[in-house]
N, C-alpha and C positions, 0 to 999 in steps of 0.2 A: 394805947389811944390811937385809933384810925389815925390816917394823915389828912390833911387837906383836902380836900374836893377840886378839882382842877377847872381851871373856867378856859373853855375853848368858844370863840366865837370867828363864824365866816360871816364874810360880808360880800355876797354873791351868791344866788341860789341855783347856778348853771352846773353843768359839767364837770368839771372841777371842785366848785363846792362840794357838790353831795358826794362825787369818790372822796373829798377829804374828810367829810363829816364822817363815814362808812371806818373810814381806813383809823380815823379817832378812834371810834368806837369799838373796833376791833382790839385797839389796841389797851386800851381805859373803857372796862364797863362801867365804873362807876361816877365817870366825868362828867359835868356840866358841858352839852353842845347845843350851840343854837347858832341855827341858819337865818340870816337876815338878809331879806333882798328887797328890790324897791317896788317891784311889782306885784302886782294883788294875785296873780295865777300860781298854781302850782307849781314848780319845778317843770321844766319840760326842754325838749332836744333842738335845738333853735335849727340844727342844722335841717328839719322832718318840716316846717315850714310852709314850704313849699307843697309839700304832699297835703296838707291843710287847704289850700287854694283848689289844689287838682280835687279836691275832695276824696283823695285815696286813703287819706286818714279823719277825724276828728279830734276836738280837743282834749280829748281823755286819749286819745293814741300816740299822743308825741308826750306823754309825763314820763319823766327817768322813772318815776316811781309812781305807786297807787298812794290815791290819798291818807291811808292808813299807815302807809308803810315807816311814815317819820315817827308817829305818835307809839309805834311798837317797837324802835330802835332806841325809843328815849331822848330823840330829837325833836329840839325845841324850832319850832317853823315860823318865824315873822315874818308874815308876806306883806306889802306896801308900807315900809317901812324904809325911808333912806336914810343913809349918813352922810352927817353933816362936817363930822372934823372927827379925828384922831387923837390922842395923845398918847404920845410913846412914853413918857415920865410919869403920867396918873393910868397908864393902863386902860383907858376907858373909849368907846367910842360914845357920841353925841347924836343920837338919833333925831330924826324931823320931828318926834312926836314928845320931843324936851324930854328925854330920858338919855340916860347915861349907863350906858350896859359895860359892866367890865368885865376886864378876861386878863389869862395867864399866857396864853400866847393866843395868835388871831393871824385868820388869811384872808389875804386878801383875791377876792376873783370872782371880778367886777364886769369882766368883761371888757368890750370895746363900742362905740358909736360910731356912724356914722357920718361923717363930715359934709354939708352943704356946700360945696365952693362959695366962696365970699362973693361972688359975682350978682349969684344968683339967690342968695340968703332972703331978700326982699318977696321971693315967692313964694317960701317958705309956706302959707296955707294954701298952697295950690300943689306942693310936691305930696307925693306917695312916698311912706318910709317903709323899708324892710326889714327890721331889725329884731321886730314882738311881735308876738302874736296878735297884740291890739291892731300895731300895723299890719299884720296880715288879715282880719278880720275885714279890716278898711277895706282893702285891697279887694280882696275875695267880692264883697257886698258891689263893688264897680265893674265886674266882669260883664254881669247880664248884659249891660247896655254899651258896653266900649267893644270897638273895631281897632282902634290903634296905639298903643302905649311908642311916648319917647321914652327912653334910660340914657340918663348922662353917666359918664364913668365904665370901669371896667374890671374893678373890682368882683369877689365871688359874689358878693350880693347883688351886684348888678346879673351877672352871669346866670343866677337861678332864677332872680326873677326874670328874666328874659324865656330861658326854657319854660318856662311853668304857663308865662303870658301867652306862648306860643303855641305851648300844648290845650290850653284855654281856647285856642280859636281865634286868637288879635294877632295882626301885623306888628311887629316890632324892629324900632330901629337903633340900631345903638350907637350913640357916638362917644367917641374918644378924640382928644386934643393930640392921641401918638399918630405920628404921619404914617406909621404902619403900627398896626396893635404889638405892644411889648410889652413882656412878663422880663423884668431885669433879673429874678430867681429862677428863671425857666432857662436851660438850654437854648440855641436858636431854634434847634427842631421840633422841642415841644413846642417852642412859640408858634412856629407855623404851622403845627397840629392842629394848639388851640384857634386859630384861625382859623383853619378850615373847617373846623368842625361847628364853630359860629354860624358861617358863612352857608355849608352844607346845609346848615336847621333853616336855613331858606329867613334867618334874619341879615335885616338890612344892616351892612355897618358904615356908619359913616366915619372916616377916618380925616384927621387931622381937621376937627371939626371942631366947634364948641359952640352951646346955646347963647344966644347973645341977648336973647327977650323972649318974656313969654306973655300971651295975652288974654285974658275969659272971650271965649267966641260962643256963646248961648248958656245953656244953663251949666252941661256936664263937659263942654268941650273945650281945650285951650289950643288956641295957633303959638306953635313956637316956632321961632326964627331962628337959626342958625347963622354962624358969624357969615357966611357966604352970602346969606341972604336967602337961600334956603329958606322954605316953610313947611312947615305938618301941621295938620291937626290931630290931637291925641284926646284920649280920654282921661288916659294916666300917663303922668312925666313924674321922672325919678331923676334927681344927680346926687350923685356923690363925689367928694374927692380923697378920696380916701376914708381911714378910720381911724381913733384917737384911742385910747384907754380912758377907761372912765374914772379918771386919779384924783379928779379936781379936789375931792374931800383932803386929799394930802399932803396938800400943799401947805410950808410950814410946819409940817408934823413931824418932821425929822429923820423919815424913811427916805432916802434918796432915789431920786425919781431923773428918767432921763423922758422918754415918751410917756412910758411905762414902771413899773418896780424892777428895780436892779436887783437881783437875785442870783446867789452860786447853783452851786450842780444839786444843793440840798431844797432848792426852794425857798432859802431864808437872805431875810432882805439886809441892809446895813445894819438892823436895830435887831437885836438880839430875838424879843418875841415874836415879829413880825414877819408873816411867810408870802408870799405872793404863787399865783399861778394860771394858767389860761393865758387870754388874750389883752393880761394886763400884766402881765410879765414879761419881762426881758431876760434874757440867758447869753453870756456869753457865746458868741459866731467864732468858731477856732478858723474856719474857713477866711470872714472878713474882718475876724479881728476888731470884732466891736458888741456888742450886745443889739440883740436879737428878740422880736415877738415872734416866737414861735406858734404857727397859730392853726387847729384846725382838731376834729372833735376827739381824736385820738390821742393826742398829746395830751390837749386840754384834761382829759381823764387820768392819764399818765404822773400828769404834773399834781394834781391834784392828791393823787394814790400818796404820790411821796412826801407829799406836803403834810399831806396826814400823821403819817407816820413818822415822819421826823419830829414835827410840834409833840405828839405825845410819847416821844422816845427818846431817844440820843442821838439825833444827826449821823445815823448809820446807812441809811437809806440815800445814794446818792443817785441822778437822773442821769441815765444813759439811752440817750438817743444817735444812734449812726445818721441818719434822715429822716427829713418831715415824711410824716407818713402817707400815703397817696392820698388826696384831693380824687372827686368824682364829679366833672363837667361833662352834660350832655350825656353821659353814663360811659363813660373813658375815666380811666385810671391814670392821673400824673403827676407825675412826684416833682416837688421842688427841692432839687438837690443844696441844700443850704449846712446838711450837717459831712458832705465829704470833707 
């Protein structure tokens, strides 16, 4: 008598997911995998983006894969589909659309959001996000007629969308609340690389700054004010204060959770079934001696491979990373030394 059919389910359809669904299916032809993610669009390189705005790419140029490619792997593809809650005792996740999908083991990689500073959450339909493509869509559609985008924050998303506005043809100013811009994973040297190389791209930085109000000034324009007193007028204003993992769903579910999923060198979390990887994973830091999001498209892929492979195997597969892999700002290669 055949055995069981194995039930693999991800809940992320990013970079991560699809090397782990790949690296499943590699391993189990005859498994049940399904990809669940919350967005309606195909699979696609979050980090390529940007080349979407610049128009060097379209929306079929940034997909991991061809739309075919899931349905000839045997991969089941839920797109606009979220979850709602976990449960690590009944195996099952709770999707938005009141179904309950279960699985034999399941990963999680979900990604990260985000964050609005609390300050300024209030203008929340007046900010620019960069996260989707939806939001890049947005974005894209406000070039024609904008001259000058603010970016609060200093994060990569800030950072790309800054080059890409600027390669667009708008003034851009950035600010940051550091009295001098710092990367606390950078060397000082790279810090004052990445500085200069800001600075060089002929954007404006406003340091030890932060938006204090922002106002509608006609139809498409907002005057923002800066704590100084400082004003601009923008077409598009972005802040961020960082980024969160998108975990909320597991909360209570028994997966121990510090930012992100607590995860060993296997990719698997406190809960036996349960794998995490990407930018919603944490890895122990041997350097700071704490756990760690490891975050950036090469990893993400990396972590994902193993996750794979372990869920449908015997925890033989462990993640060996020396250092984050180079990041590309401004088209400079630098590394954040986080795994010496």
């Amino acid at each position: 008598m055949p055995g069981k059919k194995r039930k693999y389910v991800i809940i992320g359809a990013g970079v991560a997911g699809v090397a782990a669904a790949l690296a499943i299916r590699e391993q189990d032809g005859n498994a049940s995998v399904t990809l669940v993610d919350e967005e309606a669009d195909f699979p696609y390189y979050r980090f390529l983006l940007g080349d979407v705005i610049l128009g060097t790419k379209d929306e079929l140029g940034i997909l991991i894969k061809g739309e075919d490619f899931f349905d000839e792997k045997g991969i089941r593809l839920r797109r606009g589909q979220k979850v709602l809650k976990l449960s690590v005792d009944g195996k099952y996740v709770f999707l938005s659309n009141n179904e309950r999908l279960a699985y034999d083991a399941i990963l999680i990689s979900v990604g990260r959001r985000e964050i609005i500073p609390a300050h300024l959450k209030k203008y929340s339909p007046w900010l620019s996000l960069f996260s989707s493509l939806e939001d890049t869509l947005k974005i894209k559609s406000l070039i024609p007629r904008a001259k000058r985008a603010v970016l609060r924050g200093k994060g990569f998303n800030a950072l790309e969308l800054a080059r890409v506005l600027l390669r667009s043809g708008l003034e851009v100013a950035l600010v940051t609340p550091d009295r001098r811009l710092n990367y606390p994973s950078l060397p000082e040297e790279e810090n004052e690389q990445l500085r200069r190389l800001i600075t060089d791209a002929g954007i404006i930085l406003e340091e030890g700054e932060d938006i204090n109000r922002i106002e509608k000034d006609g139809m498409d324009t907002y005057r923002v004010e800066l704590l100084s007193g400082e004003t601009m007028e923008a077409e598009i204003v972005f802040a961020s204060g960082g980024f969160a993992p998108k975990v909320d769903f597991l909360h209570d579910s028994g997966v121990y959770l510090n930012q992100g999923v607590i995860v060993d060198d296997y990719m698997q979390s406190t809960s036996e079934s349960v794998f995490a990887a990407g930018d919603c994973a944490e890895i122990y830091h041997p350097a700071l001696k704490r756990y760690w999001v490891n975050l950036g498209y090469p990893n993400a892929r990396t972590q994902g491979t193993v996750a794979g492979k372990n869920m449908a195997g015997e925890l033989l597969i462990k993640l060996d990373i020396d250092k984050m892999k180079p990041y590309t700002i401004f088209g400079r290669e630098l590394y954040a030394r986080w795994w010496d």
